[in-house]
PDB file of N, CA, C and O in Angstrom:
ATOM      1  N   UNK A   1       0.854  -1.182   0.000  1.00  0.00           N
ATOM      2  CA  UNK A   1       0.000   0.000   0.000  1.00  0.00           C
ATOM      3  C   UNK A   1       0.892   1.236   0.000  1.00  0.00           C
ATOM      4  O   UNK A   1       1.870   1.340   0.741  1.00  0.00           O
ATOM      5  N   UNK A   2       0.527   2.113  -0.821  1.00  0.00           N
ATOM      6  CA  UNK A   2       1.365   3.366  -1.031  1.00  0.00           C
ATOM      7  C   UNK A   2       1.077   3.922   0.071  1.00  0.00           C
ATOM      8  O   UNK A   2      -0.082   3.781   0.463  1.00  0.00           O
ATOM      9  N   UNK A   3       2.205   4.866   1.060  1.00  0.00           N
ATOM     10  CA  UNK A   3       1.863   5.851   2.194  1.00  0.00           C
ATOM     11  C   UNK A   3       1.083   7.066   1.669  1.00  0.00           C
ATOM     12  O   UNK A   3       0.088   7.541   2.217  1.00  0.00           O
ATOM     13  N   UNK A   4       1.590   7.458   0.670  1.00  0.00           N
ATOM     14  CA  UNK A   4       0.525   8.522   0.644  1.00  0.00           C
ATOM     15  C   UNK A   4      -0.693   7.848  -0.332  1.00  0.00           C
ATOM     16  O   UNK A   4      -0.805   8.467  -1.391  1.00  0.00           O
ATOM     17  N   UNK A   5      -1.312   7.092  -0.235  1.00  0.00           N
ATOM     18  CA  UNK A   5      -2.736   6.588  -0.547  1.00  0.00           C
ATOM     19  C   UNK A   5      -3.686   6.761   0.868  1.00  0.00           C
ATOM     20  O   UNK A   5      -3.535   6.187   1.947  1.00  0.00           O
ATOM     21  N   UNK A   6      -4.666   7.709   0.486  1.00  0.00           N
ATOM     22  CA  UNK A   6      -5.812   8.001   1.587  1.00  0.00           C
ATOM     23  C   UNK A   6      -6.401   6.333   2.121  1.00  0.00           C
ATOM     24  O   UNK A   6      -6.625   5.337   1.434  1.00  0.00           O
ATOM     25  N   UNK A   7      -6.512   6.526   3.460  1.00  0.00           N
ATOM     26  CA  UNK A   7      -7.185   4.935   3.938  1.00  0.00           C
ATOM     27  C   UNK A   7      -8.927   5.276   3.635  1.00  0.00           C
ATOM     28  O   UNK A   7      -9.598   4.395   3.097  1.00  0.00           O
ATOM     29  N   UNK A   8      -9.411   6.277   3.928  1.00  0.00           N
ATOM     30  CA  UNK A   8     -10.837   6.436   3.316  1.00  0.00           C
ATOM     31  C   UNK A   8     -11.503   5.950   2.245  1.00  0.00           C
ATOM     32  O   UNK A   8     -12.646   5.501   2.343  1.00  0.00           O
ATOM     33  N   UNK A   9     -10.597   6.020   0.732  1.00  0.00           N
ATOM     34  CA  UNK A   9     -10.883   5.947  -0.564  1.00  0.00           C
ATOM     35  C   UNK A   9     -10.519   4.419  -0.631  1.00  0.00           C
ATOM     36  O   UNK A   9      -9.493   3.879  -0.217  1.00  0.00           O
ATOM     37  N   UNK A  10     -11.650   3.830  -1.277  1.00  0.00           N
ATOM     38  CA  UNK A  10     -11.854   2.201  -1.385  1.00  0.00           C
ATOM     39  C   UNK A  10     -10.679   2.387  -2.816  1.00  0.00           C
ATOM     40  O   UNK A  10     -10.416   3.343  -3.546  1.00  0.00           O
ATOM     41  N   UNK A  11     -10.119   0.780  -2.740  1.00  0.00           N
ATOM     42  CA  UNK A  11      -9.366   0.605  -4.039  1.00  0.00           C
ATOM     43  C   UNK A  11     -10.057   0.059  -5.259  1.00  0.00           C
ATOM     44  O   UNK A  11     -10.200  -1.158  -5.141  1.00  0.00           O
ATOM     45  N   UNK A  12     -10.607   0.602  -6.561  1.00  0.00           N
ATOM     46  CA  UNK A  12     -11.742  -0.267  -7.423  1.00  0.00           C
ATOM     47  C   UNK A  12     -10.967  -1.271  -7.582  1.00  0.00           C
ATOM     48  O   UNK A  12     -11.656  -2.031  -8.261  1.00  0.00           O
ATOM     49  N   UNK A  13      -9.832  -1.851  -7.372  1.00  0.00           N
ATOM     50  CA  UNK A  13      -9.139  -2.364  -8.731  1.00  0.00           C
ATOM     51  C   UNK A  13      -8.953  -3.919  -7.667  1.00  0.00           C
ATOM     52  O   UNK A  13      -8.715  -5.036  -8.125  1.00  0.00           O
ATOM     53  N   UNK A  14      -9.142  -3.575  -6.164  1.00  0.00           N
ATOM     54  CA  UNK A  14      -9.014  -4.538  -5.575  1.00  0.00           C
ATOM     55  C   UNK A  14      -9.923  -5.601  -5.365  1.00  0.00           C
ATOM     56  O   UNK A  14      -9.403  -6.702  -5.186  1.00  0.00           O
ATOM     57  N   UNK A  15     -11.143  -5.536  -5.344  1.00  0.00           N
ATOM     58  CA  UNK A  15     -12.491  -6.372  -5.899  1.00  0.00           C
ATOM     59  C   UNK A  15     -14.025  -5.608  -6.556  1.00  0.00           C
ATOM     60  O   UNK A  15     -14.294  -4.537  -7.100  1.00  0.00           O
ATOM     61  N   UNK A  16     -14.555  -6.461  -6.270  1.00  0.00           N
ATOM     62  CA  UNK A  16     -15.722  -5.944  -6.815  1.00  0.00           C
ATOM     63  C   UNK A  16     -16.880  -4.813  -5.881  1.00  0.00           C
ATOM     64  O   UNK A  16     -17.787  -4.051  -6.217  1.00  0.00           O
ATOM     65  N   UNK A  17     -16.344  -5.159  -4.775  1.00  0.00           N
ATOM     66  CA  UNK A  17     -17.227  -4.576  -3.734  1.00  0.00           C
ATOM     67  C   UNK A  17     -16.506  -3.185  -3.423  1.00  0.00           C
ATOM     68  O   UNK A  17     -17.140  -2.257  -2.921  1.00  0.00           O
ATOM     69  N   UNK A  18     -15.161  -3.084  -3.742  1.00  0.00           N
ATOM     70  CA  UNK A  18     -14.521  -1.711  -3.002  1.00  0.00           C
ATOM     71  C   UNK A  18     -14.705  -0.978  -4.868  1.00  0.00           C
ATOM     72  O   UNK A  18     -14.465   0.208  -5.094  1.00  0.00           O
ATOM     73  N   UNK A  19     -15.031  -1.696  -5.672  1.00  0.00           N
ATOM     74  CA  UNK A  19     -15.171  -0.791  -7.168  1.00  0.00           C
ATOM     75  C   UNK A  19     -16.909  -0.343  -7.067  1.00  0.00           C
ATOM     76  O   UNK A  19     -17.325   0.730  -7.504  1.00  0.00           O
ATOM     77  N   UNK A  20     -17.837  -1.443  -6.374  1.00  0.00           N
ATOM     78  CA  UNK A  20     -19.124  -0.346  -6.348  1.00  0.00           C
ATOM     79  C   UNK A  20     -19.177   0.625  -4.715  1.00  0.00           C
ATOM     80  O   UNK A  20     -20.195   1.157  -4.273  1.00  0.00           O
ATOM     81  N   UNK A  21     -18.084   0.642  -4.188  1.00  0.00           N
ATOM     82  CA  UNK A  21     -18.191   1.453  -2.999  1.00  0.00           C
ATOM     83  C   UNK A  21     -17.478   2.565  -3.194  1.00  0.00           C
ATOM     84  O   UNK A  21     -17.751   3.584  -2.560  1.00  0.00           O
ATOM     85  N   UNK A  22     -16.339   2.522  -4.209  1.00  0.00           N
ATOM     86  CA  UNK A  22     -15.938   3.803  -4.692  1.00  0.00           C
ATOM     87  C   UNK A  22     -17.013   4.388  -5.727  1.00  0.00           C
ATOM     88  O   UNK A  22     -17.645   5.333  -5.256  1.00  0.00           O
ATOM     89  N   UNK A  23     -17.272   4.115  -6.720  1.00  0.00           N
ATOM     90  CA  UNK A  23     -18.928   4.704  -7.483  1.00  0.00           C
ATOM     91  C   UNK A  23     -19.458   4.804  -6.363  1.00  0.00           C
ATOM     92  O   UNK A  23     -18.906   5.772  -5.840  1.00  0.00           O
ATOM     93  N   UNK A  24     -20.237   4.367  -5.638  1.00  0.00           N
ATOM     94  CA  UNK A  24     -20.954   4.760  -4.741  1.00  0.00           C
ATOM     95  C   UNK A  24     -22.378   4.034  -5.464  1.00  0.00           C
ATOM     96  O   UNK A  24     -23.434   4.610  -5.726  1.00  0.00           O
ATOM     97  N   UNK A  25     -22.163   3.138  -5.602  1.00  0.00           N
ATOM     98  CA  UNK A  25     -23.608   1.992  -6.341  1.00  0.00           C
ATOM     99  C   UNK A  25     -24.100   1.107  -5.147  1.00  0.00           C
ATOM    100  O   UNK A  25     -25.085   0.371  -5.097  1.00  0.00           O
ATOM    101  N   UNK A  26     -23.281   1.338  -4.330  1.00  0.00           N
ATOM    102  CA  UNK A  26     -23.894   0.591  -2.899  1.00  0.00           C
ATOM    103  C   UNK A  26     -24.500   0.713  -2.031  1.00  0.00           C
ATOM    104  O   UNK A  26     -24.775   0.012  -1.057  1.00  0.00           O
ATOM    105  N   UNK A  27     -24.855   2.077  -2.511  1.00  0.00           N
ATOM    106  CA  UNK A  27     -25.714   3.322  -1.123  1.00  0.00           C
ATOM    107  C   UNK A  27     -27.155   2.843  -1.092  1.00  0.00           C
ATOM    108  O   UNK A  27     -27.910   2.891  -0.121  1.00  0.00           O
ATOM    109  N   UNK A  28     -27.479   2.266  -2.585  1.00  0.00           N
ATOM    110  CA  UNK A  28     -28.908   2.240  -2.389  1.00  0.00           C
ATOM    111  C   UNK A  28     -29.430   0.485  -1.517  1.00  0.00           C
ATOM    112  O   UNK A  28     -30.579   0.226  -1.159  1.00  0.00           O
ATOM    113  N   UNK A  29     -28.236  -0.439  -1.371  1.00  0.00           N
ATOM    114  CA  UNK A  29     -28.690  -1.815  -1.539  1.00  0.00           C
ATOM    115  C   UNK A  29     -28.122  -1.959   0.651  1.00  0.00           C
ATOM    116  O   UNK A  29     -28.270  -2.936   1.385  1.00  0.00           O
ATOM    117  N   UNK A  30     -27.813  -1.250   0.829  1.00  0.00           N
ATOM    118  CA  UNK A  30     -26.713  -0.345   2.613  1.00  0.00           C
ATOM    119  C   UNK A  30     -28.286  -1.081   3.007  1.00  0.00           C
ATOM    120  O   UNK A  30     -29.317  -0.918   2.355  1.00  0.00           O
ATOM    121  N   UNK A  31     -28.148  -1.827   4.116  1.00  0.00           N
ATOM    122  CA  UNK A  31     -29.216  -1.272   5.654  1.00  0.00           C
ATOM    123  C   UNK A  31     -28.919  -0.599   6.124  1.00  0.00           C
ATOM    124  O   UNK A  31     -27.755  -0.201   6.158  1.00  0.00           O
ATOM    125  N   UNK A  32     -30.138  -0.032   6.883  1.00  0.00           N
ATOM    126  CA  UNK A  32     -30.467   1.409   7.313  1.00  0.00           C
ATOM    127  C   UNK A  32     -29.382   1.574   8.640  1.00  0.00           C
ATOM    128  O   UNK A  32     -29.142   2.663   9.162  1.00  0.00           O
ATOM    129  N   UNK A  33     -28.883   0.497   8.997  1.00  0.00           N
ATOM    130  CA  UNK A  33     -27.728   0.863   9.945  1.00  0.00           C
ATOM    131  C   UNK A  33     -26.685   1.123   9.547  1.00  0.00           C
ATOM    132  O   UNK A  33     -25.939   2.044   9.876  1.00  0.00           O
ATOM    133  N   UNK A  34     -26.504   0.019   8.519  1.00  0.00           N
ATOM    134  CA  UNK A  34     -24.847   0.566   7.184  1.00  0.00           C
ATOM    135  C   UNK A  34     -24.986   1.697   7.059  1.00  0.00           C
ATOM    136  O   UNK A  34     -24.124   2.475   7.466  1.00  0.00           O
ATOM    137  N   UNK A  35     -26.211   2.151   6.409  1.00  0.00           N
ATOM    138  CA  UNK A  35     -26.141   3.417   6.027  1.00  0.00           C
ATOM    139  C   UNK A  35     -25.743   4.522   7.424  1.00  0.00           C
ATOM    140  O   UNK A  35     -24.853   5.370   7.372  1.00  0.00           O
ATOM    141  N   UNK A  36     -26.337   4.350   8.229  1.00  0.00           N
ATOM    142  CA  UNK A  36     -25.787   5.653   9.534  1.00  0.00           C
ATOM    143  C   UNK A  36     -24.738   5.235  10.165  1.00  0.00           C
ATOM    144  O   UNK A  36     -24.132   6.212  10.606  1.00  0.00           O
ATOM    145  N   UNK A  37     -24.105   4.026  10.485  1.00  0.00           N
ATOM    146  CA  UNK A  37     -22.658   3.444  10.631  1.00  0.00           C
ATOM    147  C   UNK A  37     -21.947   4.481   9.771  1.00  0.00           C
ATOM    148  O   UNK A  37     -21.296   5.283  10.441  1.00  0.00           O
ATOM    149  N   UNK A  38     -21.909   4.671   8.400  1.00  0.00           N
ATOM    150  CA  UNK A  38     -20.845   4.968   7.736  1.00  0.00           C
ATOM    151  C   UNK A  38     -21.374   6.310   7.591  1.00  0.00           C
ATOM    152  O   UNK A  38     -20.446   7.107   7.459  1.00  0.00           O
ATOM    153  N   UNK A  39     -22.447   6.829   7.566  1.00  0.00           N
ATOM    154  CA  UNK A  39     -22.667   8.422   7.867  1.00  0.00           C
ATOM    155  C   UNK A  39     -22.014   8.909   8.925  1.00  0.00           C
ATOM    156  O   UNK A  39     -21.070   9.665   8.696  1.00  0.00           O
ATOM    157  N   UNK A  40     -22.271   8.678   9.937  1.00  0.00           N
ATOM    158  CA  UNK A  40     -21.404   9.255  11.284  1.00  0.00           C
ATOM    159  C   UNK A  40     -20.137   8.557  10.762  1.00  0.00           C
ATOM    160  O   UNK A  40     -19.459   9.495  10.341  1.00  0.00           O
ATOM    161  N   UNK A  41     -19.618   7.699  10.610  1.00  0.00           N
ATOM    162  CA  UNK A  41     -18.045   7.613  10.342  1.00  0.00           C
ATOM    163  C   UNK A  41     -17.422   8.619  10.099  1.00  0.00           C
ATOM    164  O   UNK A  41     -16.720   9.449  10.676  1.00  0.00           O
ATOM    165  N   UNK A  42     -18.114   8.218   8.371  1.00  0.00           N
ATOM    166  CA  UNK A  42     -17.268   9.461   7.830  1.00  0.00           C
ATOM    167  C   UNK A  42     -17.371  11.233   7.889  1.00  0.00           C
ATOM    168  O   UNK A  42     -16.579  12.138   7.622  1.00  0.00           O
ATOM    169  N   UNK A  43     -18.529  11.184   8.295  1.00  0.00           N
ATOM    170  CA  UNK A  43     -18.615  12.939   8.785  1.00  0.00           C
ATOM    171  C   UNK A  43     -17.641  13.390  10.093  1.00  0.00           C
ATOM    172  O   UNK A  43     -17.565  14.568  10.442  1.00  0.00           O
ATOM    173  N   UNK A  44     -17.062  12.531  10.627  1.00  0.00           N
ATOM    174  CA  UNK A  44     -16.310  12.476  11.661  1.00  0.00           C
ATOM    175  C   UNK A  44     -14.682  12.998  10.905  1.00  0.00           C
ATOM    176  O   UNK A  44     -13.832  13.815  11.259  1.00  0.00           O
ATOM    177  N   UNK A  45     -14.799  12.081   9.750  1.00  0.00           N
ATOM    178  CA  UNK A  45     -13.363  12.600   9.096  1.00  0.00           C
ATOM    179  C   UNK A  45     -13.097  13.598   8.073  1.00  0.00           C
ATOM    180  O   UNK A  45     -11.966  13.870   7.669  1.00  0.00           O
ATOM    181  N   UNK A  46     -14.522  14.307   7.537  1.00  0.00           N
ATOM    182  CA  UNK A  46     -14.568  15.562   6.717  1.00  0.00           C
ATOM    183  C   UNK A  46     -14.002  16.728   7.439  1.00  0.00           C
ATOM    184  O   UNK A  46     -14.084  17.677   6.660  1.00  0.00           O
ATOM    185  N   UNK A  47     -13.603  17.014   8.275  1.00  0.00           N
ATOM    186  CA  UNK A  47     -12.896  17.975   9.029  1.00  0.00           C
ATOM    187  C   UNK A  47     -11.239  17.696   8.489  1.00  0.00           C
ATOM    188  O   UNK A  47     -10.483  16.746   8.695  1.00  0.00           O
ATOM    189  N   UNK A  48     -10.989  19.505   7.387  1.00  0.00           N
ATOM    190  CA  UNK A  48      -9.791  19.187   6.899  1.00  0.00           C
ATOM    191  C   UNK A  48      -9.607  18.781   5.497  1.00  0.00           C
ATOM    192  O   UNK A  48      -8.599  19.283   5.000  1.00  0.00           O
ATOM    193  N   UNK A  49     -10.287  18.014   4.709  1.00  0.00           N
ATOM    194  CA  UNK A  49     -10.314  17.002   4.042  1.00  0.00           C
ATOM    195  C   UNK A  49     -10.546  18.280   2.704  1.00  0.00           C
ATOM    196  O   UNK A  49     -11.192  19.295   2.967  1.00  0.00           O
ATOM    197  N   UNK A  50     -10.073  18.112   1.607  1.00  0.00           N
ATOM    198  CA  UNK A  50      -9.959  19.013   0.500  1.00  0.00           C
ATOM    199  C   UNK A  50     -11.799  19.318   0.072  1.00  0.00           C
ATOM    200  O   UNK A  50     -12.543  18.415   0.454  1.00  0.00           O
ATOM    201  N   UNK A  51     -12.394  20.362  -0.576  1.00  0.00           N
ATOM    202  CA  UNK A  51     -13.403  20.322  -1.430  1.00  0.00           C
ATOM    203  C   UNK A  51     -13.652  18.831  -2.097  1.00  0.00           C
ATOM    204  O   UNK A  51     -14.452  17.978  -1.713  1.00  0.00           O
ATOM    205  N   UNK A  52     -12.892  18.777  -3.017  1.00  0.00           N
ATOM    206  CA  UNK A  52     -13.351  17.364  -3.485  1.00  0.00           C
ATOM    207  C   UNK A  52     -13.180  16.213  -3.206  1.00  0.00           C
ATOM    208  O   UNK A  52     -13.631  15.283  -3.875  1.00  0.00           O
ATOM    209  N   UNK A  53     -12.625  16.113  -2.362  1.00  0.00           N
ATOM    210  CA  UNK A  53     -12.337  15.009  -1.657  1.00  0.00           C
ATOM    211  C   UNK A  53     -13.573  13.682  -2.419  1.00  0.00           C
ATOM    212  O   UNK A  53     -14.692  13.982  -2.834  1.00  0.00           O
ATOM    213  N   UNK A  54     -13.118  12.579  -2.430  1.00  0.00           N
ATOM    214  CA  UNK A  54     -14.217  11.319  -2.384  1.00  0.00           C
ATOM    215  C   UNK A  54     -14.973  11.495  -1.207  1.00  0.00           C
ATOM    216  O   UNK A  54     -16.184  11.625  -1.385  1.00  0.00           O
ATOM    217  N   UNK A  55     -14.448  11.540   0.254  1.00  0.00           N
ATOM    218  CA  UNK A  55     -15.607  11.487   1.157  1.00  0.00           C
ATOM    219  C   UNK A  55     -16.541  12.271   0.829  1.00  0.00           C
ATOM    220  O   UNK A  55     -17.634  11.741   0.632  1.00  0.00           O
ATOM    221  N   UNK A  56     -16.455  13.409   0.704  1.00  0.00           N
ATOM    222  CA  UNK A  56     -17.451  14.542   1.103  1.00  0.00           C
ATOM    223  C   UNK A  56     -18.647  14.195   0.115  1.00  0.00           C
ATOM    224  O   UNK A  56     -19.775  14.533   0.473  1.00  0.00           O
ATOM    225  N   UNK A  57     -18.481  13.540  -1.110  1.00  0.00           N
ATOM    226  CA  UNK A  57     -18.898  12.979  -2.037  1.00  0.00           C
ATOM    227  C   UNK A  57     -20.200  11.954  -1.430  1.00  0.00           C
ATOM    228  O   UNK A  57     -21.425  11.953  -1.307  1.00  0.00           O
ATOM    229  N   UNK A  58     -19.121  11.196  -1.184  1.00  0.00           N
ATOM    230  CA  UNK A  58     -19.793   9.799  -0.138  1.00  0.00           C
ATOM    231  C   UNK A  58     -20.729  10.190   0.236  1.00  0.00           C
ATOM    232  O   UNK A  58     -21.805   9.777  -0.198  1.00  0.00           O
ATOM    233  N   UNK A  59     -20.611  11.354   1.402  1.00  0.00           N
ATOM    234  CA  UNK A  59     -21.298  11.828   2.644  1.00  0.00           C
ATOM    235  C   UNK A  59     -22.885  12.560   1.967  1.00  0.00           C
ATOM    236  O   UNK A  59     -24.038  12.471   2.388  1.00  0.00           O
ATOM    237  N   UNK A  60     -22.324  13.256   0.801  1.00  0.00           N
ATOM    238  CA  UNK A  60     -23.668  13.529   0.305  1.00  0.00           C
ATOM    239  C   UNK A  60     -24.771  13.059  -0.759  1.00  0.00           C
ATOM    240  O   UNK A  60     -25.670  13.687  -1.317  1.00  0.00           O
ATOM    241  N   UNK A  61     -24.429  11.924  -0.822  1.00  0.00           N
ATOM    242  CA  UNK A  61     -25.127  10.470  -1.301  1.00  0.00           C
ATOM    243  C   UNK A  61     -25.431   9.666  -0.158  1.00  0.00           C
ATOM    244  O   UNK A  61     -26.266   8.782  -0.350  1.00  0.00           O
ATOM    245  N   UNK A  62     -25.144   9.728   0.519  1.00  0.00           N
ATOM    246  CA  UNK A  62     -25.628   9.062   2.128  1.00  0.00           C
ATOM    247  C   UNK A  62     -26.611   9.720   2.599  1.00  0.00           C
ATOM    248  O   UNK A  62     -27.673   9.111   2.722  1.00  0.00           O
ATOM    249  N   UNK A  63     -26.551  10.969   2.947  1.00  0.00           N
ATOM    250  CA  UNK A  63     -27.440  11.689   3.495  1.00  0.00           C
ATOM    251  C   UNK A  63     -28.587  11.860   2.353  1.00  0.00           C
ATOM    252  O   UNK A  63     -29.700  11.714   2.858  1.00  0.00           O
ATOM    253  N   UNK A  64     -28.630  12.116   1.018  1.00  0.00           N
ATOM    254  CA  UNK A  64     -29.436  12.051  -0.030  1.00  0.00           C
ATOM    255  C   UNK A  64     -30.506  11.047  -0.093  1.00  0.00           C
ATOM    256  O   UNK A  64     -31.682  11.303  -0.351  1.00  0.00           O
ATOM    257  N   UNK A  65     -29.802   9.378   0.270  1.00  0.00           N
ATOM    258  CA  UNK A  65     -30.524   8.306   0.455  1.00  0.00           C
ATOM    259  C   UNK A  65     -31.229   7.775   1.874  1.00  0.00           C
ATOM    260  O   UNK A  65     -31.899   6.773   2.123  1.00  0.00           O
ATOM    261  N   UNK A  66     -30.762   8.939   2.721  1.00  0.00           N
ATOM    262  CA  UNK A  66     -31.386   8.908   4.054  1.00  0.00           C
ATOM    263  C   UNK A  66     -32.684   9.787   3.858  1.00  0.00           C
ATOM    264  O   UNK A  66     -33.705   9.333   4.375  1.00  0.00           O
ATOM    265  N   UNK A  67     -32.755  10.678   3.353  1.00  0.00           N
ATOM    266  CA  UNK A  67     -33.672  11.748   3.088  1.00  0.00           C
ATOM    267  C   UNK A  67     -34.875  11.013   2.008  1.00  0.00           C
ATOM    268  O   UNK A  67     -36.061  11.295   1.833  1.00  0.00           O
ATOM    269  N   UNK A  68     -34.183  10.187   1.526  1.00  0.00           N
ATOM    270  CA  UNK A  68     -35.220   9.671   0.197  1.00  0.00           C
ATOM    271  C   UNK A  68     -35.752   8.693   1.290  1.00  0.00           C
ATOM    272  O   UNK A  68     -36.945   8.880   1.527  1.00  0.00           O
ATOM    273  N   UNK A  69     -34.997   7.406   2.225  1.00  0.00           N
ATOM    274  CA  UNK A  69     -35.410   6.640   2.730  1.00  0.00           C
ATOM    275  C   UNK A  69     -37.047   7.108   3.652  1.00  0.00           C
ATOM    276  O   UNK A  69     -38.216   6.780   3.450  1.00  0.00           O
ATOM    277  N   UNK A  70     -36.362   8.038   4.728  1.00  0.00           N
ATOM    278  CA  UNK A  70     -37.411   9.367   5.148  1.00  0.00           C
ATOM    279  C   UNK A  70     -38.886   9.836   4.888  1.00  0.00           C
ATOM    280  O   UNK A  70     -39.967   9.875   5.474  1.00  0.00           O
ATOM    281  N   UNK A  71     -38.296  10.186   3.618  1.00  0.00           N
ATOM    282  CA  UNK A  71     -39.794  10.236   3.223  1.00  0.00           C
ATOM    283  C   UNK A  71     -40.216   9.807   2.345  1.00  0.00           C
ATOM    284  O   UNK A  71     -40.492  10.448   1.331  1.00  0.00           O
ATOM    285  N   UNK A  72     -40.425   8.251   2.549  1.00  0.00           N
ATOM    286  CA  UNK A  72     -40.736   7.092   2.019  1.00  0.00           C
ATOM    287  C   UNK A  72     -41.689   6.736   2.971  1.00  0.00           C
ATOM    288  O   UNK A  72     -41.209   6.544   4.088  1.00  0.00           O
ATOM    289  N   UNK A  73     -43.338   6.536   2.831  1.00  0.00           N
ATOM    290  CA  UNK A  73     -43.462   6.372   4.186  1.00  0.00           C
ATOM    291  C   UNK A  73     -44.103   4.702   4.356  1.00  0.00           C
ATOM    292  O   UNK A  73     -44.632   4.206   5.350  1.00  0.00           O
ATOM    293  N   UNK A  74     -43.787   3.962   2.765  1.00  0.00           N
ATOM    294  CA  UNK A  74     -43.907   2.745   3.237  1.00  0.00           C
ATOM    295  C   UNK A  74     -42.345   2.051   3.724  1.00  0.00           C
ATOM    296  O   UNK A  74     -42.453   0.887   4.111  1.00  0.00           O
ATOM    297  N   UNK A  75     -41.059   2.573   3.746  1.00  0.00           N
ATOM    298  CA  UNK A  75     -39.845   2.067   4.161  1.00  0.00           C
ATOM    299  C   UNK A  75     -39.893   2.164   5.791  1.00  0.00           C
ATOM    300  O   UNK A  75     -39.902   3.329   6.187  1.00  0.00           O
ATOM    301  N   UNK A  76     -39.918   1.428   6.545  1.00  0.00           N
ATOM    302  CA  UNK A  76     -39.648   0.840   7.721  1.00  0.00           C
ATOM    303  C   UNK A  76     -38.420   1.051   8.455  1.00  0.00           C
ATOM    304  O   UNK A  76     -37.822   0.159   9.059  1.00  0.00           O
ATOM    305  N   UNK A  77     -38.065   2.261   8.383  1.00  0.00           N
ATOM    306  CA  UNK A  77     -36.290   2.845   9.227  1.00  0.00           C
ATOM    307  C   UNK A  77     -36.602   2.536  10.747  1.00  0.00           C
ATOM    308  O   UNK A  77     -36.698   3.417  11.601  1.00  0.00           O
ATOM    309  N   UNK A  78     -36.740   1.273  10.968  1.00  0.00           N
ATOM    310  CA  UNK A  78     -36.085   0.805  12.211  1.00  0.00           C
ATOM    311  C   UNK A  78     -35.291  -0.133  12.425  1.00  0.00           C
ATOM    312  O   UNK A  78     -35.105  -0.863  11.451  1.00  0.00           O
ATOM    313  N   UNK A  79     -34.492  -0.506  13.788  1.00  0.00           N
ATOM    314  CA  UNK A  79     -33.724  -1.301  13.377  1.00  0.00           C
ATOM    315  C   UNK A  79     -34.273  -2.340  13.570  1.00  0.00           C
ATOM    316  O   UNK A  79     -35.038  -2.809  14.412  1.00  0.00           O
ATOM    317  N   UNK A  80     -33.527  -2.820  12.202  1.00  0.00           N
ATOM    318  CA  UNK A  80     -34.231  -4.866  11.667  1.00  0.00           C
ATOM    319  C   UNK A  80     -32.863  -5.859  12.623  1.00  0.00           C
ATOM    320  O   UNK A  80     -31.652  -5.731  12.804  1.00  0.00           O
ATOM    321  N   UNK A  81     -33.781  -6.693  12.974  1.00  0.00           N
ATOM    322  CA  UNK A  81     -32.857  -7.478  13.727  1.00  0.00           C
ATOM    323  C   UNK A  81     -32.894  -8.661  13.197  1.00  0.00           C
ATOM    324  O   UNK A  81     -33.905  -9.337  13.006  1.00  0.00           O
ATOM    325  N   UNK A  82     -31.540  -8.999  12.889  1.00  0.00           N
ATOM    326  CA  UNK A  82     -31.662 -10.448  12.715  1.00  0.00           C
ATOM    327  C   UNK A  82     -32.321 -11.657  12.760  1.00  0.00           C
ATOM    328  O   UNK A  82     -31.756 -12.102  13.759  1.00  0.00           O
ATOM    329  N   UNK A  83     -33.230 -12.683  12.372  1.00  0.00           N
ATOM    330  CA  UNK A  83     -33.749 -13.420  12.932  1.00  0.00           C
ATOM    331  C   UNK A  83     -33.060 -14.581  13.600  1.00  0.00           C
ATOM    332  O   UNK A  83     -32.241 -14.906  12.740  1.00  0.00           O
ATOM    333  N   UNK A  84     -32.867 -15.565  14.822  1.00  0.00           N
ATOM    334  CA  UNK A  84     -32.490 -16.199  15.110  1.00  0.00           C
ATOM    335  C   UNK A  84     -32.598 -17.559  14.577  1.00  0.00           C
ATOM    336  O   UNK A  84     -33.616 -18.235  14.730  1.00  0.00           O
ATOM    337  N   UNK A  85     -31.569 -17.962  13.961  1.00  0.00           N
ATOM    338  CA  UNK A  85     -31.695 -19.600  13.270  1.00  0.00           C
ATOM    339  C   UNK A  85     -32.499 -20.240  14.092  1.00  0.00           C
ATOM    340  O   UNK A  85     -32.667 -20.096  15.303  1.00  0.00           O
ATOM    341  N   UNK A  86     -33.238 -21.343  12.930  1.00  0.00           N
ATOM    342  CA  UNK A  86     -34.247 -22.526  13.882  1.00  0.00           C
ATOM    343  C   UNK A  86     -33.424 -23.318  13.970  1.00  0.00           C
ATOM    344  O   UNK A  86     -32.478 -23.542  13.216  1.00  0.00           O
ATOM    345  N   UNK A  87     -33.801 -23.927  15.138  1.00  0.00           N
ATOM    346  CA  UNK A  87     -32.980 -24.808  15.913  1.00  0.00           C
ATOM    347  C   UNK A  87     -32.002 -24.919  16.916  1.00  0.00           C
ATOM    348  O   UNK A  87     -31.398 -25.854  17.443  1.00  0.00           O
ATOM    349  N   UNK A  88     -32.032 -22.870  17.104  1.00  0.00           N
ATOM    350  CA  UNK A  88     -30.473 -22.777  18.607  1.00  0.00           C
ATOM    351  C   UNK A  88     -32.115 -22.054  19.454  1.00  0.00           C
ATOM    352  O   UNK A  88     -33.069 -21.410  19.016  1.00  0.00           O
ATOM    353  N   UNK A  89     -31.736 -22.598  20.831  1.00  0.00           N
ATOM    354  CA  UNK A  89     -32.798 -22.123  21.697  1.00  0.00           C
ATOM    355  C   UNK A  89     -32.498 -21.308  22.287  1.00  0.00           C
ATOM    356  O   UNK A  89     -31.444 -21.708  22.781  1.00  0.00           O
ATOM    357  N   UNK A  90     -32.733 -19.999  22.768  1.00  0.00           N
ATOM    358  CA  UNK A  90     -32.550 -18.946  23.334  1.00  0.00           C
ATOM    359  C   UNK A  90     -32.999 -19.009  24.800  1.00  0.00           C
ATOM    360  O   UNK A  90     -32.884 -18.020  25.524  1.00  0.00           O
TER     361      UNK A  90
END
């Protein structure tokens, strides 16, 4: 890994998942916790960070698809919990 390569900015070239997370094709398919996990992340590290930066980018395609999620009012923004496999007893 190059030192001066930003740790923020996904590598496309390294699979398939860090090439639709740099496009940013992944925002729409995120649960609603992915999605605010990596909202607060990265708004945490836009302090500093150039105009064009990729994050700031990120950040406002996140918040875009939070706002669409929002006022959606058949989408269900709570948190979904896992269901527990049949067969382990709780």
């Amino acid at each position: 890994m190059n030192k001066y390569q930003d740790a923020l900015i996904p590598n496309p070239l390294a699979s398939d998942r860090q090439y639709e997370r740099f496009y940013c094709l992944d925002i729409s398919g995120l649960e609603d916790m992915e999605l605010t996990d990596e909202l607060n992340y990265l708004r945490a590290h836009l302090w500093g960070l150039p105009p064009i930066h990729w994050a700031r980018e990120r950040v406002f395609l996140l918040e875009e698809e939070m706002k669409k999620r929002k006022g959606n009012p058949r989408h269900d923004f709570r948190i979904q919990y896992t269901k527990i496999a049949e067969g382990i007893k709780v």
